[in-house]
C-alpha positions as a Markdown table, in Angstrom:
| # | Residue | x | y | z |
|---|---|---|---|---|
| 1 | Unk | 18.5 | 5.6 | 4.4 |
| 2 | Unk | 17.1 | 2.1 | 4.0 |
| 3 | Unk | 13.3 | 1.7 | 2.2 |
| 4 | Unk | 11.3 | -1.5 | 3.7 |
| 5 | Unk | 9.0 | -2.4 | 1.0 |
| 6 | Unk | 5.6 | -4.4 | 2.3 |
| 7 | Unk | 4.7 | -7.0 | -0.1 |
| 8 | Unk | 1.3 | -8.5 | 0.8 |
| 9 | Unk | 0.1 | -11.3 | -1.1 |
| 10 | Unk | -2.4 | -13.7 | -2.8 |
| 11 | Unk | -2.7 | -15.7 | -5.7 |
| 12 | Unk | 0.2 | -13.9 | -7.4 |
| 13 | Unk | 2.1 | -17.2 | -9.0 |
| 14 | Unk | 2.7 | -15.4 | -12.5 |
| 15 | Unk | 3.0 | -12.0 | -11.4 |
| 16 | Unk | 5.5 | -11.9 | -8.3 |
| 17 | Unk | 8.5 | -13.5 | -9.4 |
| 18 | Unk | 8.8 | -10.4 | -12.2 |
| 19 | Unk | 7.5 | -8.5 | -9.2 |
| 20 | Unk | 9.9 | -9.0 | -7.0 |
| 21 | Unk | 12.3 | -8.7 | -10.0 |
| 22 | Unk | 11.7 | -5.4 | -10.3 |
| 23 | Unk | 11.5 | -4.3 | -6.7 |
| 24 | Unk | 15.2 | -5.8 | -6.1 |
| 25 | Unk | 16.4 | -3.7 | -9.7 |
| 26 | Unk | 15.3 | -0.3 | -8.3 |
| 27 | Unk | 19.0 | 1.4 | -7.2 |
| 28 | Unk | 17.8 | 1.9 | -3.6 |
| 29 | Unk | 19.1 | 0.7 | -0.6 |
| 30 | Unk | 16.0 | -1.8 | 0.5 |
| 31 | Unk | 14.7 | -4.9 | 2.3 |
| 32 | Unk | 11.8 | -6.7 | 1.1 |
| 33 | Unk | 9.3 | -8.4 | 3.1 |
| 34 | Unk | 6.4 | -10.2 | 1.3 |
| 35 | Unk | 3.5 | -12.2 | 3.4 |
| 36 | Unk | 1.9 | -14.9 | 1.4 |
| 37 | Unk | -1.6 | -14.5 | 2.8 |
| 38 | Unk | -2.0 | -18.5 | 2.5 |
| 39 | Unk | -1.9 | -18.6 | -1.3 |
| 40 | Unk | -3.9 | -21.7 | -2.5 |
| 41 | Unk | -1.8 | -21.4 | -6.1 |
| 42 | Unk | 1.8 | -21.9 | -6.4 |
| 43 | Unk | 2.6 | -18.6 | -4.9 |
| 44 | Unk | 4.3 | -20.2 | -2.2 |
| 45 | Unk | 7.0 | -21.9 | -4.0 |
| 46 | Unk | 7.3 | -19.7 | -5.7 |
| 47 | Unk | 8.6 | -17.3 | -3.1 |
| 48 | Unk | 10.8 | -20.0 | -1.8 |
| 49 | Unk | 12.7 | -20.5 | -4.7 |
| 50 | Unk | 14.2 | -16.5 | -4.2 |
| 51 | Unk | 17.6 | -16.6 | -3.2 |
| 52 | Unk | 18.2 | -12.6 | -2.4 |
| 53 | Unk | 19.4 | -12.0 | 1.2 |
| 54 | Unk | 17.6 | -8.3 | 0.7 |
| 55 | Unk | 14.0 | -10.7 | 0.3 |
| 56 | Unk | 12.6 | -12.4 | 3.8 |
| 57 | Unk | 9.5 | -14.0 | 3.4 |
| 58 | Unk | 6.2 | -15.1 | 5.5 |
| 59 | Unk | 3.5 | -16.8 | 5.1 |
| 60 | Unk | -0.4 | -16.7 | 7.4 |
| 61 | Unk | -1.8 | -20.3 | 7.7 |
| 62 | Unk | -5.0 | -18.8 | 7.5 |
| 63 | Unk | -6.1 | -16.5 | 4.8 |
| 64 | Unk | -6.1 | -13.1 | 6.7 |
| 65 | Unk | -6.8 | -10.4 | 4.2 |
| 66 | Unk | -5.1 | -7.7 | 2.6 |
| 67 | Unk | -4.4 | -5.2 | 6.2 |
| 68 | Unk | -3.3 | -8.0 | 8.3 |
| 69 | Unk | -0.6 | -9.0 | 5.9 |
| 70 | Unk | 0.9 | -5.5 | 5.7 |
| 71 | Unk | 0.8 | -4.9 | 9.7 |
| 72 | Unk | 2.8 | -8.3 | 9.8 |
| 73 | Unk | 5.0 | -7.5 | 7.3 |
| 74 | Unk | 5.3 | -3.9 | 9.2 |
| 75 | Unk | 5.7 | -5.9 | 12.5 |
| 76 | Unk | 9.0 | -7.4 | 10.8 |
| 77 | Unk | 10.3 | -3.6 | 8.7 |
| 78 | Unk | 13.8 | -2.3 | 9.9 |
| 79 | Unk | 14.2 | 0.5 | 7.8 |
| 80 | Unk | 13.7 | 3.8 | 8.1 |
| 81 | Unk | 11.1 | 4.7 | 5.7 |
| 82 | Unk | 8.5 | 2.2 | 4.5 |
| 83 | Unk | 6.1 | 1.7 | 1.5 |
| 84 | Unk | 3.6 | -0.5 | 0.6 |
| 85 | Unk | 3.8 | -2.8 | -2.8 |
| 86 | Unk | 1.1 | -4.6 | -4.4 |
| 87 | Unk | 2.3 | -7.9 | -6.0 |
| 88 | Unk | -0.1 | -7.5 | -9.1 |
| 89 | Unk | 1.7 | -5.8 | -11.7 |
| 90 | Unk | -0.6 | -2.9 | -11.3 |
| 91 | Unk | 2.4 | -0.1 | -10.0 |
| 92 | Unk | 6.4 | 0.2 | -11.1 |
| 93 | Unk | 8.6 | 0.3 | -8.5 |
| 94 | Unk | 10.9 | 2.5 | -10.8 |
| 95 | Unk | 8.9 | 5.0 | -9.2 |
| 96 | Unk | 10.7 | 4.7 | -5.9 |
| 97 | Unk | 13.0 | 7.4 | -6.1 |
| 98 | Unk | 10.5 | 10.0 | -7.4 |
| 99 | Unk | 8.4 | 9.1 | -4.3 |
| 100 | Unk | 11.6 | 9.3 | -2.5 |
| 101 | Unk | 12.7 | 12.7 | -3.8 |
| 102 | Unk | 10.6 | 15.1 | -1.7 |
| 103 | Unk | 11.4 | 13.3 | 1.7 |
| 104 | Unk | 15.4 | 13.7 | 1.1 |
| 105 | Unk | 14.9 | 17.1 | -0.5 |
| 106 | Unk | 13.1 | 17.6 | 3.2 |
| 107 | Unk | 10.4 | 19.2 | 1.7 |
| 108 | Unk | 8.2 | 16.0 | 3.0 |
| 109 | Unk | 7.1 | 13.2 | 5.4 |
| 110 | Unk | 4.5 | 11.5 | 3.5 |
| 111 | Unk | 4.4 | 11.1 | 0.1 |
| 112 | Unk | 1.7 | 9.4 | -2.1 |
| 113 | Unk | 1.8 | 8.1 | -5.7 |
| 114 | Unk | -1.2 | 9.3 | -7.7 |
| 115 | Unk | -2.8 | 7.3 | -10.0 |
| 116 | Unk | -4.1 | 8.3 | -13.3 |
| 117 | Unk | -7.7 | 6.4 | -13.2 |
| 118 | Unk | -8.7 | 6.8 | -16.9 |
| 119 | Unk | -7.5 | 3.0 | -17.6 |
| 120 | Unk | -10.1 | 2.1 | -14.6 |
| 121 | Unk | -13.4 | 0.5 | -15.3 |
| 122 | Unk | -16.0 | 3.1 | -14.4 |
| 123 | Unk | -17.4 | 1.3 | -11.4 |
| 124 | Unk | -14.2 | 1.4 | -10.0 |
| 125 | Unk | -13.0 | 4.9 | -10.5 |
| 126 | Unk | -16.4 | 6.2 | -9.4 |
| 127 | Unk | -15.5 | 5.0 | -6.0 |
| 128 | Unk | -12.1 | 5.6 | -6.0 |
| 129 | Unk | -13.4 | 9.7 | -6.7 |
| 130 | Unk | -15.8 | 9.4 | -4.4 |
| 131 | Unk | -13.7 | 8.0 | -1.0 |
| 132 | Unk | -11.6 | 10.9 | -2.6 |
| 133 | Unk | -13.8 | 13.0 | -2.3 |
| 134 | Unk | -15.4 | 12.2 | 0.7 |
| 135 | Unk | -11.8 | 12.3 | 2.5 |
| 136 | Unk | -11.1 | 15.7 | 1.6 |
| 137 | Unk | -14.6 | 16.9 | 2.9 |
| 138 | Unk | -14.0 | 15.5 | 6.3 |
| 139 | Unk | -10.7 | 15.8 | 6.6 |
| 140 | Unk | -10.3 | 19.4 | 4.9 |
| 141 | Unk | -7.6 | 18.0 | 2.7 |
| 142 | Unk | -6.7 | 18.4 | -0.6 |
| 143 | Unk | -5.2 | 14.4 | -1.8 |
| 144 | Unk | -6.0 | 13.3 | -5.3 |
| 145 | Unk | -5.8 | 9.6 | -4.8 |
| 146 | Unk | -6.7 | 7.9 | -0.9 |
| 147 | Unk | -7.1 | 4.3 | -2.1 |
| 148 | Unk | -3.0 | 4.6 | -3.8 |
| 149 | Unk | -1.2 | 1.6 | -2.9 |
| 150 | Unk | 1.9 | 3.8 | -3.2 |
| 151 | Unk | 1.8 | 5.6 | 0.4 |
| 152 | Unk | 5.4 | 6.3 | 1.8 |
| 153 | Unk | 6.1 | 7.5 | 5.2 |
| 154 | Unk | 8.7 | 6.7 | 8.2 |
| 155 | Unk | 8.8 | 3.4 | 9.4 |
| 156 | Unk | 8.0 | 4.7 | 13.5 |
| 157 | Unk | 5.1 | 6.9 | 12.1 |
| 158 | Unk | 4.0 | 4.2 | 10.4 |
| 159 | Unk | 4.1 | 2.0 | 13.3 |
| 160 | Unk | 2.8 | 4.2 | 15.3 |
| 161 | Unk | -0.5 | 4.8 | 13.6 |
| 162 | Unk | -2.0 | 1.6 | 15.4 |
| 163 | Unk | -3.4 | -0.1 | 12.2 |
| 164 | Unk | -6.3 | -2.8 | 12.6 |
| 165 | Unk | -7.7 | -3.8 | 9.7 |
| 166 | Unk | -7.9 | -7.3 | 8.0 |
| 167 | Unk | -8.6 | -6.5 | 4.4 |
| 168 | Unk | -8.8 | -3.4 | 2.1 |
| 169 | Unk | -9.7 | -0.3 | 4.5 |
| 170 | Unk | -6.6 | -0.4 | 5.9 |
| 171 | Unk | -5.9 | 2.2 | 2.9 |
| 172 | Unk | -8.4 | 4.5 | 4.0 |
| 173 | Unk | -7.3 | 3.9 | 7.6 |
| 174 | Unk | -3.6 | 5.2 | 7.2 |
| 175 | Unk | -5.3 | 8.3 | 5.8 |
| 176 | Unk | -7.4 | 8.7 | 8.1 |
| 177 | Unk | -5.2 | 8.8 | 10.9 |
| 178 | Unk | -2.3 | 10.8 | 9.6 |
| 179 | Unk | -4.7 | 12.9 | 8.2 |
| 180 | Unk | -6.0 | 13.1 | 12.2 |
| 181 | Unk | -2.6 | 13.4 | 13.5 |
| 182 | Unk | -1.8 | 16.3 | 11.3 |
| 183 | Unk | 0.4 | 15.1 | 9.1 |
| 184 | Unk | 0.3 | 16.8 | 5.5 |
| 185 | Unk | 0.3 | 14.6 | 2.5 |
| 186 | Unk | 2.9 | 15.3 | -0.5 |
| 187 | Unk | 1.5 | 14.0 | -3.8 |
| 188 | Unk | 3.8 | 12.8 | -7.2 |
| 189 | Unk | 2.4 | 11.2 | -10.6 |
| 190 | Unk | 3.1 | 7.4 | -10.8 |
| 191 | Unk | 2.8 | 5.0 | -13.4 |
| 192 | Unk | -0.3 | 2.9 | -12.9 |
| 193 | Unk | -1.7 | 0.4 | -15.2 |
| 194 | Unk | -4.8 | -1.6 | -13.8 |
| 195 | Unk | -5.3 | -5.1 | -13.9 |
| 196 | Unk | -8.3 | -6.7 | -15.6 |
| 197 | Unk | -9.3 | -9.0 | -12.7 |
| 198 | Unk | -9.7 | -7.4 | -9.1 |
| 199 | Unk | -9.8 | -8.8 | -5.6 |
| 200 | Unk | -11.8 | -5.9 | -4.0 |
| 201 | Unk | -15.3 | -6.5 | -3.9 |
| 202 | Unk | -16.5 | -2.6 | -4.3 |
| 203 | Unk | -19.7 | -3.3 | -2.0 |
| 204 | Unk | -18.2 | -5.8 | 0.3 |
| 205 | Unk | -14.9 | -3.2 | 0.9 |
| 206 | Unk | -16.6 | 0.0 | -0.4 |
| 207 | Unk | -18.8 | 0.4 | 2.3 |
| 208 | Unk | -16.0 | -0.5 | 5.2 |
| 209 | Unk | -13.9 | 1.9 | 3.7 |
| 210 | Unk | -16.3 | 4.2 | 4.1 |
| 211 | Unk | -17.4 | 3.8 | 7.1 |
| 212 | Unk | -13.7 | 3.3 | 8.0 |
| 213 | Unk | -13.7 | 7.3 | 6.8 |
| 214 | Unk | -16.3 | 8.5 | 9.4 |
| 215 | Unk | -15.5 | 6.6 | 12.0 |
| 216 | Unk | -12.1 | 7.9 | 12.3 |
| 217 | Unk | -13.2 | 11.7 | 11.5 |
| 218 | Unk | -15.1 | 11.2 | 14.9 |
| 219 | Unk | -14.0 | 8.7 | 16.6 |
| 220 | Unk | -10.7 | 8.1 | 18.5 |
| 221 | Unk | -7.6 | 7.7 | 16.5 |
């Protein structure tokens, strides 16, 4: 069984090279596919100078946003189960085989990481707790974390899902839908340590992801 790990990033010269370090350490069969979402630091070089035939890397001569850098690094993924890692530092891919553990016990198809928020500034674990919250209402389900980067699942349901976003809701778009499509979501404890600075703006990706939450409840999938 092979893992694809989606790498999106930006602006990540001093975090990805331990990063990726880490990713390629984890004792898991693996390809790696990071998209530099047109980095205006040294992020680029940076990626260039990896010599791992397991790493393949891409790059968006336009800054795209966060969701159009995983769907092209999903539009490239061979393997047979695929996660998605943030280049900041923020998770530990040493949690791979914990997240893997209920999908080759077969007790699961989708697993997510949950976080524990405490180390969050209060602004942002309010609204992390409240897109919770307001998932579980309108989907009747019963996750603890929707906006985890740590979201494993199959490659082909993955792929299948139809993703379209450009920035952050494509988080609360893969919930959505699998949610939709009746898929049930198995939940382990990650490490998770958050980083001081933050891309996401909470009102200008806040409101989209919530609105990203409604429109699928009602809409079409």
């Amino acid at each position: 069984m092979k893992l694809s790990v989606l790498i999106p990033v930006f602006n990540e010269e001093e975090s990805v090279k331990e990063l990726l370090d880490r990713v390629l350490a984890v004792p898991v069969e693996k390809e790696v596919i990071v998209v530099d979402d047109c980095s205006t630091d040294n992020t680029w070089n940076v990626l260039n100078s990896i010599q791992d035939p397991r790493v393949r890397v891409y790059r968006h001569e336009v800054n795209q946003g966060k969701g159009t850098s995983i769907r092209t690094a999903l539009s490239h993924a061979t393997g047979d189960w695929v996660i998605i890692q943030d280049a900041d530092l923020e998770y530990d891919p040493n949690d791979y085989p914990k997240l893997l553990e209920p999908v080759l016990n077969g007790k699961a198809q989708v697993v997510y990481g949950v976080r524990d928020l405490s180390g969050q500034k209060l602004f942002f674990r309010l609204g992390n707790q409240f897109l919770t919250f307001v998932t579980n209402v309108l989907y009747g389900a019963q996750i603890s974390d929707m906006e985890t980067c740590y979201k494993l699942l199959p490659r082909e349901v993955m792929q299948a899902l139809d993703l379209r976003p450009s920035r952050f809701q494509i988080e609360p778009e893969i919930t959505a839908k699998l949610l939709r499509k009746g898929y049930h979501i198995y939940e382990v404890p990650i490490w998770y340590k958050p980083r001081k600075a933050k891309k996401l703006n909470p009102w200008k990706d806040g409101l989209p992801a919530l609105w990203t939450l409604i429109r699928y409840r009602f809409g079409k999938v």
